[in-house]
C-alpha positions in Angstrom: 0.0 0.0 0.0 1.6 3.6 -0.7 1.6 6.2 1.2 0.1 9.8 -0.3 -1.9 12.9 0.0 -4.9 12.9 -2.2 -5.7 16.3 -3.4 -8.8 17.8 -4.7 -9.1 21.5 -6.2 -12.2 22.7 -6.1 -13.5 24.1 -9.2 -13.5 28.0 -10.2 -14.0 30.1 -12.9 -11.0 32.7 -12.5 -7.9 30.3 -12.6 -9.9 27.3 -14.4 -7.3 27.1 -17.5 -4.5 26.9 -15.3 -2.9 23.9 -13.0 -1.8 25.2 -9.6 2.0 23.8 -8.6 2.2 21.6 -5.7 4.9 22.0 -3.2 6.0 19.5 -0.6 9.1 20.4 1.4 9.9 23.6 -0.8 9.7 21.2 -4.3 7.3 20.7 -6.8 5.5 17.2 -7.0 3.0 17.9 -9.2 0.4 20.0 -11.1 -2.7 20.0 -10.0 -5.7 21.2 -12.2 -9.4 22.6 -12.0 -11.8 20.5 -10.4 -9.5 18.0 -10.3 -8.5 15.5 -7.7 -5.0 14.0 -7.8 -3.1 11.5 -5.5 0.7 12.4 -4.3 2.8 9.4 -3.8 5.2 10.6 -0.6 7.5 8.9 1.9 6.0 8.5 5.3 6.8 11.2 7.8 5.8 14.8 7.9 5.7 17.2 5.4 5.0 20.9 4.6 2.3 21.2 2.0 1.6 24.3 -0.2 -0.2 25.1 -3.2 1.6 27.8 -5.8 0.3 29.7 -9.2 2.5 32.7 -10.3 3.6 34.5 -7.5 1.0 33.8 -5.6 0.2 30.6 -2.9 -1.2 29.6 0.1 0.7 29.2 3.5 2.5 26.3 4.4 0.3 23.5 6.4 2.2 20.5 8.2 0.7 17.0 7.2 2.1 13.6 8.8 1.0 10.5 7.3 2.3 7.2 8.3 3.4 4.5 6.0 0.6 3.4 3.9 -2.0 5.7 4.9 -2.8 8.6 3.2 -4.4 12.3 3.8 -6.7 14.3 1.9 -6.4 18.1 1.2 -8.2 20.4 -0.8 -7.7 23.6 -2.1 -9.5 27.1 -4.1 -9.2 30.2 -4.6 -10.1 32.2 -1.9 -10.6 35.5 -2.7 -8.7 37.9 -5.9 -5.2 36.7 -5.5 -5.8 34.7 -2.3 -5.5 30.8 -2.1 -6.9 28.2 1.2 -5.7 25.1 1.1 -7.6 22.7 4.0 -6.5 19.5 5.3 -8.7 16.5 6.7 -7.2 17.8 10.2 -10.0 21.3 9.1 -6.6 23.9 8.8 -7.4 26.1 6.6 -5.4 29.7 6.2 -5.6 32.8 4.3 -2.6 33.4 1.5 0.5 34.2 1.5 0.2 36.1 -1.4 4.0 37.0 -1.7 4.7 33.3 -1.0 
């Protein structure tokens, strides 16, 4: 069984033609795109999670997911130029739009 974090972007109509960039530990792992949901295979342990488009992102949230288990995180648009990105453990913070 693998170990991941499934994410699901909810679906908008400002960014819809573009994939937001998802960060784990400061690198990119994937692309993620509208309305999409996508599964991230990662090693076991805990992580810092973030979601990127441009020059914009959301903060940092900590996830730890033991070895085959996984966690599921969503993210949207929160507002013009601000991004949430919620875990199951219901974090869910405003942008760091100079992230």
């Amino acid at each position: 069984m693998t170990t991941s974090i499934n994410l699901t972007r909810d679906s908008g109509y400002a960014d819809r033609i573009r994939d937001y960039r998802v960060m784990l530990d400061g690198q990119e792992i994937g692309r993620i795109a509208n309305g999409e949901t996508k599964a991230f295979e990662i090693a076991p342990g805990t992580h810092n999670l973030k979601i990127k488009i441009d020059w914009c992102g959301s903060n940092e949230i900590q996830v730890s997911v033991n070895a085959g288990e996984s966690v599921s995180c969503s993210c949207r648009r929160y507002e013009a130029y601000n991004y949430c990105l919620r875990s199951s453990m219901s974090y869910c913070f405003r942008a760091n739009t100079f992230g």
